[in-house]
C-alpha positions in Angstrom: -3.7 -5.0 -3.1 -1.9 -2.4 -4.5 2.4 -2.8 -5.0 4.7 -0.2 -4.7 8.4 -0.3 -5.5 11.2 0.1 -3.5 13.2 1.4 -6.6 16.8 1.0 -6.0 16.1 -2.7 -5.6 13.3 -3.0 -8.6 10.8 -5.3 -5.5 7.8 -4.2 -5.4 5.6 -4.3 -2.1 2.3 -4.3 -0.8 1.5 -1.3 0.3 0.2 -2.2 3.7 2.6 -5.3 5.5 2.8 -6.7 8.3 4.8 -5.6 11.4 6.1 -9.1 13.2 7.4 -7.8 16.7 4.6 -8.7 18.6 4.7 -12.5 16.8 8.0 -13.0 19.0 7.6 -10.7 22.1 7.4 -7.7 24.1 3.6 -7.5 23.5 2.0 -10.5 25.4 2.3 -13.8 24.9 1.5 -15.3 21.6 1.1 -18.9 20.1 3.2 -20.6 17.7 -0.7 -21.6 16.1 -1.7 -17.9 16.7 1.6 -16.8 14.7 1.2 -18.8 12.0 -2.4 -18.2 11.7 -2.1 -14.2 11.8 0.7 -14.8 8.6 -1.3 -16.6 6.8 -4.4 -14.4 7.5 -2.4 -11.2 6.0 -1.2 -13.3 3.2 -4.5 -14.2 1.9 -5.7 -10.8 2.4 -3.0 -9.6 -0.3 0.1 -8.6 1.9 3.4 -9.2 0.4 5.9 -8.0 2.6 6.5 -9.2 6.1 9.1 -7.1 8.7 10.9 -8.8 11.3 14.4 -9.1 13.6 16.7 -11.6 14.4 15.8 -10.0 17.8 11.9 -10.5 18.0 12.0 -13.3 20.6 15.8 -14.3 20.1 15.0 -15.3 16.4 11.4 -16.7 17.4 9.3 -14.3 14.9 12.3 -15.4 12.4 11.8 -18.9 12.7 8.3 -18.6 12.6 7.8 -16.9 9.3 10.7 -19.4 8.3 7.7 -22.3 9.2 5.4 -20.2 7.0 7.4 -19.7 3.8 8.2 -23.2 3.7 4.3 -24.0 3.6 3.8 -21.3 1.5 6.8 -21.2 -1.4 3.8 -19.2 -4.1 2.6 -16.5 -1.3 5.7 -14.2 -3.0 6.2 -12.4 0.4 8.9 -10.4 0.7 10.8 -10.2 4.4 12.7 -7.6 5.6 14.6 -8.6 9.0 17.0 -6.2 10.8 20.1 -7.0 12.7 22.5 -5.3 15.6 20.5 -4.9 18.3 22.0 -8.4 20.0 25.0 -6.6 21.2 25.5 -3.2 22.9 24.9 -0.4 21.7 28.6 0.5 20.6 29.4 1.6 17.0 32.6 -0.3 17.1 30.5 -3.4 16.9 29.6 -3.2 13.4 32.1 -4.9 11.8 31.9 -7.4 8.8 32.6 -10.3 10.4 29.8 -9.5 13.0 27.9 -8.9 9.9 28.2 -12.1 8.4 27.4 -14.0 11.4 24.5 -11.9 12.3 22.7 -12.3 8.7 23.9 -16.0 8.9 21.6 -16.7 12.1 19.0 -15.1 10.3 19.3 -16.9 7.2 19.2 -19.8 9.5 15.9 -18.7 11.6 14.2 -17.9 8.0 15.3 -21.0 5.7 16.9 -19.1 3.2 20.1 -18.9 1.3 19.9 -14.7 0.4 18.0 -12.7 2.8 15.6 -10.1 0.8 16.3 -7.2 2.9 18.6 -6.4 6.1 18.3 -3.4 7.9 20.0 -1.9 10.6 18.3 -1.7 13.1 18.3 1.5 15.3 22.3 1.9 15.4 24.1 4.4 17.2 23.8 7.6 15.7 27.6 7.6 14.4 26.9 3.9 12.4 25.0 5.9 9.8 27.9 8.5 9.1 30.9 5.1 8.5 32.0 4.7 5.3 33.7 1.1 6.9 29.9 0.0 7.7 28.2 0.9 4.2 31.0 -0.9 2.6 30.7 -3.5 4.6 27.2 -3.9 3.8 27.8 -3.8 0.4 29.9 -7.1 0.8 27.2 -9.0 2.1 25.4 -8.6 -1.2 28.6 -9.0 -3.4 28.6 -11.9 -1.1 24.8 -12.8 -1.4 24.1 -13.5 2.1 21.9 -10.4 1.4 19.8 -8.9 -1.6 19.6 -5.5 -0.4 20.1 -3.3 2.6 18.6 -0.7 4.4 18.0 1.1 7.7 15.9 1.7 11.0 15.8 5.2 12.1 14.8 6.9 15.1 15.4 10.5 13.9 14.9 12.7 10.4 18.6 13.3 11.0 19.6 9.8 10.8 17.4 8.8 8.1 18.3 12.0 5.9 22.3 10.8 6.3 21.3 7.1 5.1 19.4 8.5 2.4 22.4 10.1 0.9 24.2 6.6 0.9 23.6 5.3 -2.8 23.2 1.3 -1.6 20.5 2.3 0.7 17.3 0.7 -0.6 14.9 1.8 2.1 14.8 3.5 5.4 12.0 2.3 8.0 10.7 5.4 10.3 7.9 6.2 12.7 5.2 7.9 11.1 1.5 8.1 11.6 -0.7 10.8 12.8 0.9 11.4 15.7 4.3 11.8 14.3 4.6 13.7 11.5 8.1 15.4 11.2 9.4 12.4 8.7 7.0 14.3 6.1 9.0 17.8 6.0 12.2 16.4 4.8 12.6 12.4 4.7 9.8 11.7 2.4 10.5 14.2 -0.4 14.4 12.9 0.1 13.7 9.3 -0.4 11.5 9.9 -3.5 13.8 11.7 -4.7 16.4 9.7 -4.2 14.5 6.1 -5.0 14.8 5.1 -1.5 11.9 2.9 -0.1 9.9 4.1 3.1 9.0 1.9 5.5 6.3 2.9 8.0 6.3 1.7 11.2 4.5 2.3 14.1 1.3 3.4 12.5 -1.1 3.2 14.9 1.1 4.8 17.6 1.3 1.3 19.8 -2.3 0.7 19.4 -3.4 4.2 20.2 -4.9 5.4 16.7 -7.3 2.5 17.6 -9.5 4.2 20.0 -10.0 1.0 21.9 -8.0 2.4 24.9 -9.3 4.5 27.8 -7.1 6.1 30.1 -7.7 3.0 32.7 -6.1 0.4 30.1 -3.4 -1.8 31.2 -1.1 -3.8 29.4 0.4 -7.0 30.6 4.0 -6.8 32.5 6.0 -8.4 29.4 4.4 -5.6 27.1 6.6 -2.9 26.0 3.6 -1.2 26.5 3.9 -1.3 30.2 7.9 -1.7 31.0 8.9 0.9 27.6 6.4 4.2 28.3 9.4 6.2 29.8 12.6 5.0 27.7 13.5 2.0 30.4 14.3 -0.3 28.0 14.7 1.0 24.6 13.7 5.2 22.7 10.5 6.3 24.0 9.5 7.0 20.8 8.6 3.5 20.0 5.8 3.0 22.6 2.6 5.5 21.8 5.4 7.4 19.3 6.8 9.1 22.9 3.3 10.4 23.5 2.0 10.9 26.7 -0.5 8.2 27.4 -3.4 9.6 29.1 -2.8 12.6 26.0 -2.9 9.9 23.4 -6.0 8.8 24.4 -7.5 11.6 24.4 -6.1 13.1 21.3 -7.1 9.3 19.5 -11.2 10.2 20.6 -10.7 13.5 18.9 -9.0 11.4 15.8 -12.0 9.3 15.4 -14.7 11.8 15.6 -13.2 13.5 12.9 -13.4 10.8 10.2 -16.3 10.2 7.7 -18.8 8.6 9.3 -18.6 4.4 9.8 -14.9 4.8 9.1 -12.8 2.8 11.7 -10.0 4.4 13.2 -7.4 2.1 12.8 -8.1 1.8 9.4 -8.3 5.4 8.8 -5.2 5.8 10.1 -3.4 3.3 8.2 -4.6 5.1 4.9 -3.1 8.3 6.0 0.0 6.9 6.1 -0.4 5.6 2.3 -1.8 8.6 1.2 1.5 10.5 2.1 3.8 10.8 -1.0 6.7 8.9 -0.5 5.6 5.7 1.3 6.3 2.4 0.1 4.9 0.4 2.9 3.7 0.8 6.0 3.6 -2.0 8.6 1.0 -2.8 11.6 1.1 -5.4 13.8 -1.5 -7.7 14.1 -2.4 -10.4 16.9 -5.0 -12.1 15.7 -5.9 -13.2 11.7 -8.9 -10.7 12.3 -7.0 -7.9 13.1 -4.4 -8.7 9.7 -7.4 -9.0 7.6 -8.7 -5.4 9.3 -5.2 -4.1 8.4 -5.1 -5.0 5.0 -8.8 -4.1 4.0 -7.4 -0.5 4.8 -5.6 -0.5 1.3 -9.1 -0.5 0.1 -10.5 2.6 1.7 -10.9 5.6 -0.2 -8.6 8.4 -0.2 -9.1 10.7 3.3 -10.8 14.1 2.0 -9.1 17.1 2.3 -11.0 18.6 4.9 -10.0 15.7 7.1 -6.4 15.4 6.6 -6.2 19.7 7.3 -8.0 18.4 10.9 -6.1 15.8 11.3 -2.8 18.0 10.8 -4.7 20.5 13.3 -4.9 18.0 15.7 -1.1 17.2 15.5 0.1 20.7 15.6 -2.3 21.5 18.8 -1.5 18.3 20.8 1.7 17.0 20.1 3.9 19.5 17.7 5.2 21.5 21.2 6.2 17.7 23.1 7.2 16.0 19.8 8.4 17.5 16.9 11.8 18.7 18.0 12.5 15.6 19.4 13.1 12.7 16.6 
């Protein structure tokens, strides 16, 4: 599969990973066999980089891909894990000393000494703007409880203000073709300034697949159910903050305008790596079919240009007005 480099770090990745949320919770209920198995599925298919947080299941997808990299020392994955979302939402709590023992559970869930990459994860919009957090960040890898750092971002704004940072290694953002706004500004800043992006949230919750109808329901313990409104955590993380019944209809429209035989979650996996600027990009998967159907999408041909402009047409007539002023 094919690498690409998060620069300010000199790792390389494969350019489609795999998303682990749903290995630890908020998405149904999923085996510690099923786990394992849907690792080593998207390992053997060529993925490299794995995405988790010491929040996924109180540490559960952390200890799970711990299980896996201890059975698999040669599959030279790369994982990303995320911390501060434990605690409330208050920028005061990001501190050094939270810091420490925050990446210390997590070094403890995953079986390592140095943790590959740590992002924040979703922090209160004033985190990103604290010279007192950045510094402290860089201490952890003076330190080498951590290699490198990065962020989560719900918003351009946020990412464009951790982009300036010069320790940033890579910024992780919604994007898929349902939410473009990241490719106005955020992309062409993080090339240019070496930072790795991390997709997430590619198939807008599962909505790019075209396997739901407008009747679907989604088990109680499924962010998909308790999250559509902002309950529990942004909106924008559940169907990208779109309008369910809309998505639907917006994702039949997606797939009839791909080449023909193309599947649609596949399709819309290589839109996201076909946008300048992406380093990885990061579906979930359930089931080692579904991570070997994600990971064949690095495969696909390049979209032609006649169906990206549709695509783009498709944005800008259902969602531009709802969405893009929004994150």
């Amino acid at each position: 599969m094919e690498q690409r480099a998060f620069d300010r770090i000199g790792r390389t990745a494969s350019v489609i990973g795999l998303g682990t949320w749903q290995l630890g919770a908020d998405w149904g209920a999923v085996s510690d066999e099923e786990a394992l198995a849907v690792l080593e599925a998207a390992a053997d298919a060529g993925v490299t980089f794995f995405d988790t947080a010491d929040v996924y299941g109180d540490g559960r997808s952390e200890r799970l891909i711990g299980r896996f990299l201890r059975a698999r020392p040669d599959a030279g994955v790369m994982v990303a894990t995320k911390m501060g979302r434990r605690v409330a939402q208050d920028p005061s709590v990001y501190t050094l000393d939270n810091f420490r023992a925050w990446t210390d559970q997590s070094r403890e869930n995953l079986g390592v000494d140095t943790l590959d990459l740590v992002q924040l994860h979703c922090p209160p919009t004033p985190v990103f703007s604290s010279d007192a957090v950045f510094d402290a960040l860089d201490t952890l890898v003076a330190e080498k409880r951590i290699a490198a750092y990065g962020v989560s971002v719900e918003t351009c704004e946020e990412a464009l203000t951790a982009i300036a940072r010069p320790g940033t290694a890579s910024v992780q953002i919604i994007l898929n073709a349902f939410r473009r706004k990241p490719l106005e500004r955020v992309l062409p800043a993080a090339r240019e300034a070496g930072v790795g992006i991390i997709a997430r949230v590619p198939l807008a919750s599962g909505l790019l697949s075209g396997r739901y109808t407008k009747d679907t329901s989604f088990p109680a313990d499924d962010h998909r159910t308790f999250n559509r409104n902002g309950e529990a955590f942004d909106q924008g993380e559940t169907f990208s903050g779109v309008d369910f019944a809309t998505g639907v209809e917006a994702a039949a429209e997606f797939a009839a305008l791909l080449p023909e035989g193309t599947a649609p979650a596949q399709a819309a996996l290589r839109w996201v790596i076909q946008q300048p600027g992406v380093t990885t990009v990061i579906p979930g998967a359930r089931s080692p079919h579904q991570a070997r159907q994600n990971a064949a999408a690095a495969s696909l041909p390049p979209l032609p240009p006649g169906t990206l402009a549709a695509i783009e047409e498709l944005y800008d007539r259902r969602f531009r007005p709802h969405l893009h002023s929004r994150w």
